[in-house]
N, C-alpha and C positions, 0 to 999 in steps of 0.2 A: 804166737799166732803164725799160723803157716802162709806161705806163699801160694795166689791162684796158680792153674799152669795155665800158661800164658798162652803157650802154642796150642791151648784148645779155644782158648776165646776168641771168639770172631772181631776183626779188624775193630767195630764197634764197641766191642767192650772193652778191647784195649784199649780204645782211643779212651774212652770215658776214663777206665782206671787209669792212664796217667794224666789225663788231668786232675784231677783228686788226688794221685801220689806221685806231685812233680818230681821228690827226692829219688823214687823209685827208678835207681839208673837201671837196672836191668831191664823190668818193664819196659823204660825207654827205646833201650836198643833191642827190645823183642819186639816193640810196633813199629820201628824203623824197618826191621827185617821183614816183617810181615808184609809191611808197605812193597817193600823191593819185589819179596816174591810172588803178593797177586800183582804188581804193575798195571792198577789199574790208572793208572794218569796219562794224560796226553802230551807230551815232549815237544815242544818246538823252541827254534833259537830264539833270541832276544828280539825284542820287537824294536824298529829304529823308531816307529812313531804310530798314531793311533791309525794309519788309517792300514799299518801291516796289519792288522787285527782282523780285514776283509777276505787275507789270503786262507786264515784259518776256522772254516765255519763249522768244526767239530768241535771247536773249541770255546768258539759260541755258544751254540746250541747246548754243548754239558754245562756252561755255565750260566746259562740258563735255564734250566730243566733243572741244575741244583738250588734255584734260589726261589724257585717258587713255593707257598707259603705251604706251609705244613707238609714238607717232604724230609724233615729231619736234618736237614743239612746242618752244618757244622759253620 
């Protein structure tokens, strides 16, 4: 059985296909890589405590907007 190409599957179906082929080290590190080069995530330093969480409200708001119910989140 052949291998998908990876670098044509969207983020999505990577993600999907290694979950289902955890063994599949390539896979892996081609939705790693894929991850890096759309950088879709929002970067901030550690948080000292819950209320540094007010200073970041993009970071709110996406994770909020990602948990709402039937938007496919992960």
């Amino acid at each position: 059985m052949s291998k998908p190409n990876f670098h044509a599957m969207s983020q999505k179906e990577l993600h999907d296909y290694v979950l289902v082929h955890r063994e599949d080290q390539e896979a892996f590190y081609a939705y790693v890589d894929k991850l890096h080069v759309e950088s879709n995530w929002i970067e901030m330093p550690p948080l000292q405590s819950e209320q540094d969480l007010e200073n970041y409200p993009k970071f709110i708001e996406r994770i909020r907007s990602s948990s709402e119910p039937g938007d496919g989140a992960v």
